[in-house]
MIKE-636976 format. One record per residue (C-alpha): x, y negated, z. Coordinates in steps of 0.1 Angstrom, whole numbers, padded with zeros to 4 digits, always signed. Example, Ala and Ser with C-alpha at 12.3 -4.5 7.8 and 13.67 -1.06 7.14 Angstrom:
+0123+0045+0078+0137+0011+0071
***
This chain:
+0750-0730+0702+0727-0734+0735+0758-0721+0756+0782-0736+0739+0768-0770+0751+0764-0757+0785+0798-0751+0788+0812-0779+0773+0788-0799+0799+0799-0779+0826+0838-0787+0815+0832-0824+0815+0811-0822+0848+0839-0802+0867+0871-0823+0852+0848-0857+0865+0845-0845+0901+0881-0833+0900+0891-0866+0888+0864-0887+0913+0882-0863+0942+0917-0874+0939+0905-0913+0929+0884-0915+0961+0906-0890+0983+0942-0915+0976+0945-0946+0999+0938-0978+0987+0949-1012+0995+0927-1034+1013+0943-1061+0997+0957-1060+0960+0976-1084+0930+0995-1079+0904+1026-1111+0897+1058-1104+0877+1090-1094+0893+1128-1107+0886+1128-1088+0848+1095-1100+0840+1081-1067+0847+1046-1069+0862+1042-1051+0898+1007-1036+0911+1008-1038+0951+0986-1008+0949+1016-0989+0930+1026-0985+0971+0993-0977+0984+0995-0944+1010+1027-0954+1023+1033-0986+1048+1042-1016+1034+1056-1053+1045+1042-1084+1021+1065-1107+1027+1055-1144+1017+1085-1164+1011+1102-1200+0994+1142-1201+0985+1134-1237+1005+1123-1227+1040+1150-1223+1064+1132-1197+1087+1130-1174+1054+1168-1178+1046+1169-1165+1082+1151-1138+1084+1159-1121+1048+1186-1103+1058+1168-1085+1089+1139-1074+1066+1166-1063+1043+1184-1041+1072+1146-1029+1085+1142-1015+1043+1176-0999+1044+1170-0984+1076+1130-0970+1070+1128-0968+1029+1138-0925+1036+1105-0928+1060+1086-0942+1036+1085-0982+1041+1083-1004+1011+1087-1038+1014+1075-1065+0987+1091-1101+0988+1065-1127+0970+1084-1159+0965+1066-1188+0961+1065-1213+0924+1099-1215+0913+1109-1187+0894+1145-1194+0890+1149-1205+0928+1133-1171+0941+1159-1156+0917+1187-1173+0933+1175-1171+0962+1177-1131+0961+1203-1130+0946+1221-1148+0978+1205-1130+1000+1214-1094+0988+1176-1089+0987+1171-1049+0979+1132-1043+0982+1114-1056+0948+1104-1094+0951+1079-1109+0928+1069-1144+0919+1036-1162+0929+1037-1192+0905+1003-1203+0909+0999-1197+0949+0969-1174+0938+0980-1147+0958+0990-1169+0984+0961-1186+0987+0940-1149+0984+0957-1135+1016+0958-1168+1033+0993-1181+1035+0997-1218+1044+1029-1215+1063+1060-1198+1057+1074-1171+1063+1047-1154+1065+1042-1114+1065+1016-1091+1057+1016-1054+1074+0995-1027+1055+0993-0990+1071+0995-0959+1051+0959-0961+1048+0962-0992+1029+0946-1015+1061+0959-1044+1072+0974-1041+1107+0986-1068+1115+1001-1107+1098+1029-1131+1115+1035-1163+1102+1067-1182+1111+1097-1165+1121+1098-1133+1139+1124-1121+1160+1139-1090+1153+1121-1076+1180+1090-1081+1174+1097-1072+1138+1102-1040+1148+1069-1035+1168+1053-1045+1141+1069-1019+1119+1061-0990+1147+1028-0998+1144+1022-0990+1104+1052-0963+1099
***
C-alpha cells in the first residue's frame, strides 16, 4: 500500500512540474483583455501570445482610422505567413465598428470595447492609436495618431 502511495505521489509531482514547465516556459502578454468580436465570440489577446502582435485602437468616426485601415490591412496580408497578428478594438458602438469593417475589407479579427475599459487600461485617449507587443509578449513600442506607412513598417521590423 506504502508504495502504492509513493508512486501515485510521485505521478502527481512529475505531471505538476511538467505542467508548471510549459505554463512558465510560453510567453505571456504583458498586457491582456478579453472583449467580444463581430459573432459575439469572446477573444483572449493572450490566445496570440509568442507571436508579434499590432493592438490597434480604433472608432468607425475618426477620419485618420478610416485612413489608415487599409495599410494595416496590406501590412497583415503581407506578414500573417511570418507570424503577425493584428487585433482591431473598435471603440462603443457595436454596430458602427461592424460597418465600419465591413467597409473597410478589414481581415485581422476586430473586437468591440463598449465600455472603454480596455481603452482606458492601456491608455488610449486619442485615436488611432496602436499598440506593438513582441514575440515575447513586451510592449515595444505605442503610436497614437496616424502613422505613415513608413514608419508603420519600422515599427513592425522591430517586433517581427
Amino acid at each position: 500500500m506504502g508504495r502504492r502511495i509513493f508512486w501515485i505521489l510521485a505521478g502527481i509531482a512529475v505531471f505538476s512540474g511538467i505542467c508548471a514547465f510549459f505554463f512558465l516556459s510560453r510567453p505571456h502578454l504583458e498586457k491582456d483583455f478579453s472583449l467580444y468580436d463581430l459573432n459575439n465570440r469572446r477573444v483572449r489577446l493572450s490566445r496570440f501570445s509568442g507571436r508579434p502582435l499590432i493592438v490597434y485602437f480604433f472608432s468607425p468616426r475618426c477620419k485618420d482610422c478610416k485612413e489608415e485601415a487599409p495599410f494595416l490591412n496590406e501590412l497583415y496580408e503581407a506578414y500573417r505567413k511570418k507570424g503577425l497578428v493584428i487585433v482591431g478594438v473598435g471603440v462603443k458602438y457595436p454596430e458602427e465598428v461592424r460597418e465600419f469593417a465591413e467597409l473597410q475589407g478589414i481581415r485581422y479579427p476586430v473586437v468591440v470595447d463598449r465600455d472603454l475599459s480596455v481603452s482606458k487600461d492601456f491608455g488610449v485617449f486619442f485615436l488611432p492609436h496602436l499598440v506593438f507587443f513582441n514575440r515575447q509578449g513586451k510592449i515595444v513600442s505605442t503610436a497614437v495618431g496616424k502613422v505613415s506607412p513608413e514608419k508603420l513598417r519600422e515599427y513592425l521590423e522591430a517586433i517581427l
